[in-house]
N, C-alpha and C positions, 0 to 999 in steps of 0.2 A: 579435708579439703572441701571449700564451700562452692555450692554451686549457684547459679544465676537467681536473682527472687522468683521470676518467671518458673523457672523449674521448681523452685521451695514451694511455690504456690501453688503447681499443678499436683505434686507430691501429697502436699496439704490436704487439697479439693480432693484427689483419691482418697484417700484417708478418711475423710469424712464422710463420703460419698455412699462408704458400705459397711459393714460388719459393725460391732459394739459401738461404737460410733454414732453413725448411723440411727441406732437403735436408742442410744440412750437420746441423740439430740433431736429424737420425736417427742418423745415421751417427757425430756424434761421443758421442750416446747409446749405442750397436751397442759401440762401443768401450770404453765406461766410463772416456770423460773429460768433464770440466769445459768447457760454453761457452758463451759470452754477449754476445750484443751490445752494445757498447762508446760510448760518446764522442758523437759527431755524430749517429747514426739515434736515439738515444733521446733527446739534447738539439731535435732539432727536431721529435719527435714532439708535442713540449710546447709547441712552439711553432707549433705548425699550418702545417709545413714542409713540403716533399715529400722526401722522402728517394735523395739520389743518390748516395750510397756505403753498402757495407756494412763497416762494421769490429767485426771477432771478436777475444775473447780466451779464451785457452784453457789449462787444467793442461798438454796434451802440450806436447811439445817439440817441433822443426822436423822431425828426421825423422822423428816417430810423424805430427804434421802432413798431410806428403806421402804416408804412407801410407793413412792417410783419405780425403785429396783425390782422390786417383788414378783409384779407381774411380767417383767422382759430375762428376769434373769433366775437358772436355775439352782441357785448357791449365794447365800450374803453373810459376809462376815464382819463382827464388830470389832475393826482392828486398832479402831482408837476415837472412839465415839467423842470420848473427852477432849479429844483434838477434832474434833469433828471430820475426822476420818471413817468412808463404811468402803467393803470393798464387794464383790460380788463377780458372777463368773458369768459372761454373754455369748454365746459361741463359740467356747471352747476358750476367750480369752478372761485371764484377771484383771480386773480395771479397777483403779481406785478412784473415789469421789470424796473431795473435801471441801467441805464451807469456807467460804471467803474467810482470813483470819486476820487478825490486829492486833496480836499480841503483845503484852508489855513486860518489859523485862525492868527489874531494878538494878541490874549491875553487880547481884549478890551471889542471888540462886543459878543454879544449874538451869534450870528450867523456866521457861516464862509463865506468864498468868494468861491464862488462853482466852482471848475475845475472838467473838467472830467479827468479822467485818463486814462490811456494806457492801463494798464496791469492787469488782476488780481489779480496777487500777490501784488503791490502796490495798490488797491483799499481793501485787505483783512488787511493788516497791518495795514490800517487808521482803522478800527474797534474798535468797544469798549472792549471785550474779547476775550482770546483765543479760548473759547468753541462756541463764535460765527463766528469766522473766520477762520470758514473750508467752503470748496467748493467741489461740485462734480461738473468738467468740462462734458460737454455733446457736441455730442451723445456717449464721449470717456469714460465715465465714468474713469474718474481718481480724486482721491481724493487729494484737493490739502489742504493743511494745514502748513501756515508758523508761525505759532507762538507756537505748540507744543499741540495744541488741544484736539486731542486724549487724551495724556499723560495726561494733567489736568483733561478731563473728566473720565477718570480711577483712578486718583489719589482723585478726587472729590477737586481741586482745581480752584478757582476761579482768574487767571490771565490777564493781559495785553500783545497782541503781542509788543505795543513800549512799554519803560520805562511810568509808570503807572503818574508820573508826567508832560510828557507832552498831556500824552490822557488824566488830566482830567483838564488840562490848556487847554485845543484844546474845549474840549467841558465839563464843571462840574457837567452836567445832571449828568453824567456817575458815577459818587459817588452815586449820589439818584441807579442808575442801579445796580451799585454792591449790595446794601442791598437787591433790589429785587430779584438781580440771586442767591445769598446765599440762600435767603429763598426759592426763586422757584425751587431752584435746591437741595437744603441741602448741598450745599457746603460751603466752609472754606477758605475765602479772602487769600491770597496769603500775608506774613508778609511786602512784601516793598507796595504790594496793600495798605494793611492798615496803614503803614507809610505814604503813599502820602496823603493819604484821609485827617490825622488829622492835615500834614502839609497844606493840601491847602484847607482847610474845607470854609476859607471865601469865597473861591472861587466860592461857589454855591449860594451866593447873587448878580452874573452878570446875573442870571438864569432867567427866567420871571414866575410870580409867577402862571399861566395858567398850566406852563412844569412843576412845581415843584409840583404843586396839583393832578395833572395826572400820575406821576413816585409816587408819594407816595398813592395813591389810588391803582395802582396796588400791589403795595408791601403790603397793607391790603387786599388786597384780596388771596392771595399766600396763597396754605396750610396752610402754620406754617411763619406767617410774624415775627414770636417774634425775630429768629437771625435776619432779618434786622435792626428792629429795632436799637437790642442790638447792632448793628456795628455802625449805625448812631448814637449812643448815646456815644460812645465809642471814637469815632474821634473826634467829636466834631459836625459835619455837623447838624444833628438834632438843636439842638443850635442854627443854623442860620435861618434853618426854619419852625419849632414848638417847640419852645422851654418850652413852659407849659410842655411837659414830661420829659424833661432830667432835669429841677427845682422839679419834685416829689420826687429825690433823698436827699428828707429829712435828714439831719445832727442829730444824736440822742446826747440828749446831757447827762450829767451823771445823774441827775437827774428823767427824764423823760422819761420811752421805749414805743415805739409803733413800731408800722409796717411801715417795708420799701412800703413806698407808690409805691414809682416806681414798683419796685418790684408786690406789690402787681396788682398792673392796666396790667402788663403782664397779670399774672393769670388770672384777668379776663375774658381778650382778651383772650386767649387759651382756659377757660371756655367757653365761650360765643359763639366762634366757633363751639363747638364741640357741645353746646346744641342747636342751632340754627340747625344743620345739622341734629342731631336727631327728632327735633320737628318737621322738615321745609323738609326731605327729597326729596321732587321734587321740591325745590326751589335750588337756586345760591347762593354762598356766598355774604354775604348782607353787601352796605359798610357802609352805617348807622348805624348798629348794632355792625359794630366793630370798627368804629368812637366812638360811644358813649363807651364802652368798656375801650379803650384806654381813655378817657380826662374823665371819669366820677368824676376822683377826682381830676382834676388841681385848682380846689377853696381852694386844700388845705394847701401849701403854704402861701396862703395871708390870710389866716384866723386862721392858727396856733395860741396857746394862750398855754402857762403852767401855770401851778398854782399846786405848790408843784410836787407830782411824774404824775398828771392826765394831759392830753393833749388831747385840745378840738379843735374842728374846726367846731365852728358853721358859720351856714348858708353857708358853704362851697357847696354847691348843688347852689342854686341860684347865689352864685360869681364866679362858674365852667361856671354856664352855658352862664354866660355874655362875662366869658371870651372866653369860645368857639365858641360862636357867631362871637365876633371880628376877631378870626384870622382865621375862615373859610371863613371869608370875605374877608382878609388880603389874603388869597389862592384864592379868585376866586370859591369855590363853587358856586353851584347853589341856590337858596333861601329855596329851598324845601328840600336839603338837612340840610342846616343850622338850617331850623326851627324843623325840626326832633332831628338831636342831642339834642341840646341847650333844646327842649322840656324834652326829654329822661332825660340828664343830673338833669333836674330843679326836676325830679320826682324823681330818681332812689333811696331816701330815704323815699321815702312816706310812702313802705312799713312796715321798722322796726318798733316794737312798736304792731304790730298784735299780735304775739305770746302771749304777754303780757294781753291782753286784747279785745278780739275779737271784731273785727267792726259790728255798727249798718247795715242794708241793705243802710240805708242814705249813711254811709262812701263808701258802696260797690259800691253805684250807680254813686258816685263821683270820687272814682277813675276811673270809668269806662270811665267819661265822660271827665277827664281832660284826659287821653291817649290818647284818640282819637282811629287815623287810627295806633296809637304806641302801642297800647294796647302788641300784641305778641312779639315786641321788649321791651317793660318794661315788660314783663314777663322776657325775657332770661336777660334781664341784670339785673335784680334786683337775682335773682336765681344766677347770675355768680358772684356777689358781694359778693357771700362769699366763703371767700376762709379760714376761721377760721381751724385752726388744733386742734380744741375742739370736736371730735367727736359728745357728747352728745349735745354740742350747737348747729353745724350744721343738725343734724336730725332736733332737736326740729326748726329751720327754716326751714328746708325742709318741714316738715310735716306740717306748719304753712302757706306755701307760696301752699303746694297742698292744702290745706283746704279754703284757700281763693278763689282760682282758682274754685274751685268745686263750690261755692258760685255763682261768676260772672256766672257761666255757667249755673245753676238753676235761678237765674233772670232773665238774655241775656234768657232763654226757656219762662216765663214768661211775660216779660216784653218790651222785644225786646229794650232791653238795648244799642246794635250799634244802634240804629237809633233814642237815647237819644232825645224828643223834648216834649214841654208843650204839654197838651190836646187842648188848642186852639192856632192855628196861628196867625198872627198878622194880617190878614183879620176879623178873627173872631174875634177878641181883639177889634178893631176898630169898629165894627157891634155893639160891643154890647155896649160898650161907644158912640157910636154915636160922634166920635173923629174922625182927619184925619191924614194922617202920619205925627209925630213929635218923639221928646225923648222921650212921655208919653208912645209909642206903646211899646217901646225897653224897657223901665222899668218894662213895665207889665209881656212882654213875659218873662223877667231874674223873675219875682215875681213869675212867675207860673211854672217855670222851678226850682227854688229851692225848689218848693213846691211837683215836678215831682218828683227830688231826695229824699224827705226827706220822703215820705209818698208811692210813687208808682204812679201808675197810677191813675189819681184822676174820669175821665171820664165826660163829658164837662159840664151834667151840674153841676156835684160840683165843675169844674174848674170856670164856668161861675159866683156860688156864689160866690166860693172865690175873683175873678175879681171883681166884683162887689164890694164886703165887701171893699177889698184894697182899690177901686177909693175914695169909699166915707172918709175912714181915710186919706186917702191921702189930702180930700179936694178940 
């Protein structure tokens, strides 16, 4: 929500007024250069943000930069010299300073050919939106804004200072960026914005798939990611790189109705948020939980079947999660991310079928143990998985997934169910077979761990007879 300029401006002038700020716009004054706060502090001073980065730009160059910095600050780091980026620490705050730039791009590379620039006004026009390319010049405090800023941030429009077709030929990141500032911001792409996008949608396969996993991580993380999404799916760009969701917009055909899957996997993601922040209240939005959210049903596509008006998709969970695995890998995930979704995903049906028929403690101590450290994320996603408009249905799984839960809790009291393991280790396995380690240790400990789930804690020495009993039918 933006507030009056009168208040952007008085926001601003504090801001300036005191701490690194302050400090630096004496100092790069003392020097007789150019500097100004940049991008993000003066876009959300307008929007009655609080400001949690500071980003400077500046006429010096990197090493006139350090030179500056040296004596006001006690930490400077060379975080991209080459892009004439230096950063450095002023009262406890990180600020970045970068030289005015001009970069030229061929249209080929990844990457542009980095010139510094002269001027501000030419270093703000190379920007990726209007809303990020406003400036307050310091120590003059004057607000400079060539691409119509303000207006858009009032208007809640999401624009381009050049024609949106060569900012997203210059750099195609900047397509992944607009769904995130949509959603980060609740603003509404500009019509020739979203014209460029779905004309030069391939154009985000020059990207490197590191930059594409990192702009679309953010944009899951964003309040309400759903408009982004829906623009990237919309242009085409998604398509190019995850395209398991914009294939969940299933084809109904006459014969057979079900649920808009796309559709539906929104919902969840919006459920899922919202119960993750109520359960989770002192935690962060979690990217795992809205990964898994988003792709829990991309297995369903390749598993589709009709047969007369009924449309089935089994094993759709287990072909999700393979799938998911692949192209988080295809993205450059981290492994621990990947094995979390993919695990999530492989579960997220385990649940249904309880209501039905209540689980033994066996089933209760299995599920417990295949979640893992996912246990509270297969809580919220199995609970955001429905998104049924059956009233009477939804209760009855509501009240069927609390009664479970109540279950796991009185065992975990008993049982100390996290920390799921046989009565004997596989020291003690080996002690009493008078074995040394091979496969036999690892068969035994899986024989007495099912026997863990199936009956409870059995205490060593009914663990020891049953060991024993095993070795000998074993042979």
């Amino acid at each position: 929500m933006t507030v009056s300029f009168a208040e952007a401006h008085d926001r601003l002038r504090a801001l300036a007024s005191g701490g690194p700020t302050a400090v630096l716009s004496e100092a790069f004054a003392a020097a007789e250069e150019e500097l100004a706060l940049v991008g993000g502090p003066v876009r959300d001073a307008f929007l009655g943000l609080d400001v949690k980065d500071l980003d400077f730009t500046t006429s010096a160059d990197p090493d006139t930069i350090l030179r500056i910095v040296r004596p006001i600050s006690d930490a400077q780091w060379d975080v991209g010299r080459q892009f004439g980026t230096i950063a450095c620490r002023i009262e406890g705050w990180v600020v970045e300073i970068t030289t005015y730039r001009a970069d030229v791009y061929d249209g080929q590379s990844r990457k542009p050919e980095v010139e510094f620039g002269t001027s501000l006004e030419d270093d703000l026009v190379r920007r990726d939106f209007t809303v990020n390319a406003m400036a307050l010049r310091l120590p003059q405090l004057q607000l400079v804004d060539v691409g119509g800023g303000v207006e858009h941030l009032l208007e809640g429009v999401l624009e381009t200072p050049r024609e949106p077709e060569q900012s997203f030929r210059d750099d195609p990141l900047r397509m992944l960026r607009a769904a995130r500032f949509t959603a980060q911001l609740g603003f509404v792409a500009a019509e020739r914005v979203v014209d460029s996008m779905t004309e030069l949608a391939s154009e985000i396969e020059r990207i490197s798939a590191e930059r594409v996993r990192d702009e679309l991580s953010k944009l899951l993380l964003t309040r309400d990611p759903v408009p982004g999404i829906r623009l990237l799916t919309e242009t085409g760009v998604l398509e190019r790189v995850l395209p398991e969701v914009p294939a969940l917009r299933l084809e109904a055909d006459e014969h057979a109705h079900h649920k808009d899957v796309y559709e539906h996997s929104l919902t969840v993601l919006e459920q899922g948020i919202d119960l993750w922040a109520s359960r989770n209240p002192d935690a962060g939005p979690d990217l795992v939980s809205r990964l898994a959210g988003l792709l829990h049903d991309i297995g369903k596509p390749a598993t589709k079947r009709v047969d007369g008006r009924v449309v089935s998709f089994h094993n759709h969970d287990l072909v999700g999660a393979r799938m998911a695995k692949k192209r988080m890998r295809t993205l450059r995930f981290d492994n621990d991310t990947i094995a979390a979704v993919s695990r999530l995903i492989e579960l997220h049906l385990r649940f249904f079928g309880y209501s039905d028929a209540a689980w033994t403690d066996a089933a209760v101590r299995r599920y417990v143990r295949d979640a893992g450290e996912q246990l509270e994320r297969l809580h919220v996603l199995t609970r955001s998985d429905v998104t049924t408009r059956n009233r009477r249905k939804a209760q009855m799984l509501d009240f069927a997934y609390d009664d479970l839960e109540r279950r796991i809790e009185e065992l975990s009291e008993q049982e100390e169910l996290d920390a799921m393991r046989p009565d004997l280790d596989g020291t003690e396995i080996m002690t009493i077979l008078d074995i040394q380690p091979s496969r036999a240790v690892g068969e035994a400990y899986k024989m007495l761990l099912e026997a863990r789930m199936d009956h409870g804690p059995l205490g060593k020495e009914r663990a020891t007879e049953l060991l024993r009993q095993w070795w000998e039918e074993r042979g």
